[in-house]
N, C-alpha and C positions, 0 to 999 in steps of 0.2 A: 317449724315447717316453713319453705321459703314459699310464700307466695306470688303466684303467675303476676307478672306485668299484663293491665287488660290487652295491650296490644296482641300480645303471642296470640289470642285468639282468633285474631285475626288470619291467621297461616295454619289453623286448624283445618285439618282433612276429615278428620275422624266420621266414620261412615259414609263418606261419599264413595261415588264409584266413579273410575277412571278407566278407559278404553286410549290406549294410547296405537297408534298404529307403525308398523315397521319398529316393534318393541323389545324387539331379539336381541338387539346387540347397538352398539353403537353410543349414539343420542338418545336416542329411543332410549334402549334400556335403561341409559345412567337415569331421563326422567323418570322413569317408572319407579326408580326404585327412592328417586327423590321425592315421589309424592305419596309412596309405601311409606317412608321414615314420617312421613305427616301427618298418617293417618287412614289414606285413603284404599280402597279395592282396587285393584288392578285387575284389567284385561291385557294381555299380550297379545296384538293381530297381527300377523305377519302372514306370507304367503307359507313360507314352509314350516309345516304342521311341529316335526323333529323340534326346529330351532326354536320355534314359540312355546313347546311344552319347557325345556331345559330351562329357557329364559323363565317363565313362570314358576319352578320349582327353587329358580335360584332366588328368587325374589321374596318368595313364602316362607325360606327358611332362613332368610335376612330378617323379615317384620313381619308381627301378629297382626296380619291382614288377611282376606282374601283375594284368593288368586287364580285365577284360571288362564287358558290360551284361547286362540279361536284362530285357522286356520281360513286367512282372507285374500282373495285378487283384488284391489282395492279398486282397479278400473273396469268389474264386475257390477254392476246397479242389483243385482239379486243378492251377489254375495255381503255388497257390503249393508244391503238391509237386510241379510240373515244376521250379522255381528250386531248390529242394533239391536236385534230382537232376542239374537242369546244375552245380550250384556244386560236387557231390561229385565230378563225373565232369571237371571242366574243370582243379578243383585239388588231387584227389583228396583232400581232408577239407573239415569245414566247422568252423572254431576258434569263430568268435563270430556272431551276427545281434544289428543295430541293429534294432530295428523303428523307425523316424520317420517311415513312412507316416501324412499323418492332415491331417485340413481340420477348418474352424471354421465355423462359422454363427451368427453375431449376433443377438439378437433378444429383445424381450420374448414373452413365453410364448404369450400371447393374440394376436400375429402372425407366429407363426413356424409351419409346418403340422407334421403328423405326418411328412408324407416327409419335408422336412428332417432332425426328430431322429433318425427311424431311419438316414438317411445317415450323420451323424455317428458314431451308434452302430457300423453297419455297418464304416464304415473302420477307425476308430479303435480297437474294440474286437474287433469278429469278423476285423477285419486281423492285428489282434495276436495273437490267440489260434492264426489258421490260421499262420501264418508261426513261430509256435514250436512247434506239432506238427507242423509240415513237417521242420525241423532236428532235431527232440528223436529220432528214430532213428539219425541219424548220430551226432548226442555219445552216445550209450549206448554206440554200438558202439564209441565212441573214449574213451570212460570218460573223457570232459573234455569243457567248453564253456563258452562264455560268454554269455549271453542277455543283452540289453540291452534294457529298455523306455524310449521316452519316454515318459512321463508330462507332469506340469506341474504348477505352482505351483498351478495352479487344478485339479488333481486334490487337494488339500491344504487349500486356502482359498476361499471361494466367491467371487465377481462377479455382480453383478446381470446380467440380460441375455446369459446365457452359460449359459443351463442345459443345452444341447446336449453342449457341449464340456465343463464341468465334471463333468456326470454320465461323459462318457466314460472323461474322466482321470482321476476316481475309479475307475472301473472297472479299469484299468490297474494301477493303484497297487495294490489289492486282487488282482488277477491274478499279478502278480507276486509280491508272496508265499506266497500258494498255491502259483504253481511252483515258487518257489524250495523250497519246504520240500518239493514232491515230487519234486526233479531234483536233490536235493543228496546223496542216497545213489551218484549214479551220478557225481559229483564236476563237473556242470556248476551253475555259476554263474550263479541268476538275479536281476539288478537294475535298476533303474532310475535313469532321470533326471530331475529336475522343471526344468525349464525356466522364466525367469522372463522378461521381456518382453527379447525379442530384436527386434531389427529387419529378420523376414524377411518374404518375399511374404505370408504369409497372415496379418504386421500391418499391413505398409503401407497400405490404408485406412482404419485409425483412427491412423496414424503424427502427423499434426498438428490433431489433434482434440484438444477442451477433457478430456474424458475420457481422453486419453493423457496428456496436461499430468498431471492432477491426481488422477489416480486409478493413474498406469500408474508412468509414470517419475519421477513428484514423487513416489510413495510409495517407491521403491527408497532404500537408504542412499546411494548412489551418484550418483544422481539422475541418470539415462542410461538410453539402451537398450543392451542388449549387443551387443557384436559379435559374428561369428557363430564367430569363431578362438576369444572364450572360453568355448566348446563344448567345446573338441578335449579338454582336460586331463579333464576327467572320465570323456570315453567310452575316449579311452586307458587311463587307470586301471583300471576298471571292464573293459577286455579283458584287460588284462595277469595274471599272476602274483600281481601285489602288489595285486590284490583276493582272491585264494583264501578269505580267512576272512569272506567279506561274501555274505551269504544275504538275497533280501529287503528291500531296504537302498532306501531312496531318497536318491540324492545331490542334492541342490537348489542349483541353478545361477541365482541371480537378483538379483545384487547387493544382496543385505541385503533383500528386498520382504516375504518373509514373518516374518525376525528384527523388525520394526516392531510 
């Protein structure tokens, strides 16, 4: 019988539960189903109800876990303390939330309108914010958690034509250690992930653009886009045990793009 190195236990999920948000597809999904392979329950939140059940059936019949969906407006304050309150009451705790709820909007400044930015803002940051005061009573009460923000490379480095989403992701980025330094007395863990050009839905329109060539994926050390599996190692990490002494922390996931 080969026995376990102590370490592995450390990246043990088993019976936790996990609400990951914007879970459908993408990032989202590839984490969910990286913390399914560890062990842990999964919630699917996404706004549309369809996309979140498919996603959660596709996950259950991947890994002996639990799984559900829960259809969420993240920049709702009711709705996202209703997904707290079904993920407490379905798995009875809630261990970790992904927030990777969050959309992009391209554009030079001078054609891009106000409602767009505030969209962006709205998802991406008033998402993020309502969806970890949703959870942040249950980890108290559970004296543990793990908070996960995405972030992005361009929360950290700027792009022209991206002031929506870079202003967001700095936002995030800044968010997150603010909570982490106020949610660390009650031993939950908050960090992030920065993300670097992945090849999901919401890059596929600039996927073979001159500007992806040469500014996206010519600039990675790598020189690729990422796949969406090499997601999974971080946000595992980052749930698990064997992040305990990481407060505020941004992990940057982007093939060498910002080491340049």
């Amino acid at each position: 019988m080969t026995q376990k190195l102590p370490g592995i236990k450390l990246f043990d999920l088993t019976g936790k539960t996990a609400i990951i948000t914007g879970g459908s597809k993408g990032l989202g999904l590839a984490m969910a189903e990286g913390l399914a392979s560890a062990g842990a329950n999964i919630l699917i939140a996404n706004r549309n109800a369809d996309e979140g059940r498919k996603a959660a059936e596709q996950v259950a019949a991947n890994y002996p876990v639990k799984v559900d969906s829960f259809s969420v407006d993240v920049t709702d304050e009711a709705q996202t303390a209703a997904m707290a309150k079904f993920a407490h009451a379905r798995f009875g705790r809630i261990d970790i939330l992904i927030n990777s709820a969050g959309i992009n909007i391209r554009g030079a400044i001078d054609e891009l309108t106000l409602q767009q930015f505030d969209e962006v803002m709205r998802i991406n940051v008033t998402g993020t914010w309502l969806c970890c005061k949703a959870v942040t009573p249950y980890m108290k009460s559970q004296n543990s958690g793990k908070i996960i923000n995405l972030a992005s490379t361009l929360g950290l480095v700027g792009l022209a034509n991206r002031t929506p989403y870079t202003s967001s992701k700095g936002a995030v980025v800044q968010m997150t250690r603010a909570l982490g330094l106020e949610l660390a007395p009650f031993r939950i863990n908050v960090n992030g992930i920065c993300p670097g050009p992945f090849l999901t839905e919401m890059n596929l329109p600039i996927a073979h653009t001159e500007e992806a060539k040469s500014f996206i994926v010519g600039a990675t050390a790598l020189a690729r886009w990422g796949e969406l599996k090499e997601i999974q190692g971080a946000a595992m990490f980052l749930a698990s045990d064997a992040a305990s002494y990481m407060v505020g922390s941004m992990v940057t996931v982007d093939g060498g793009w910002t080491a340049k």
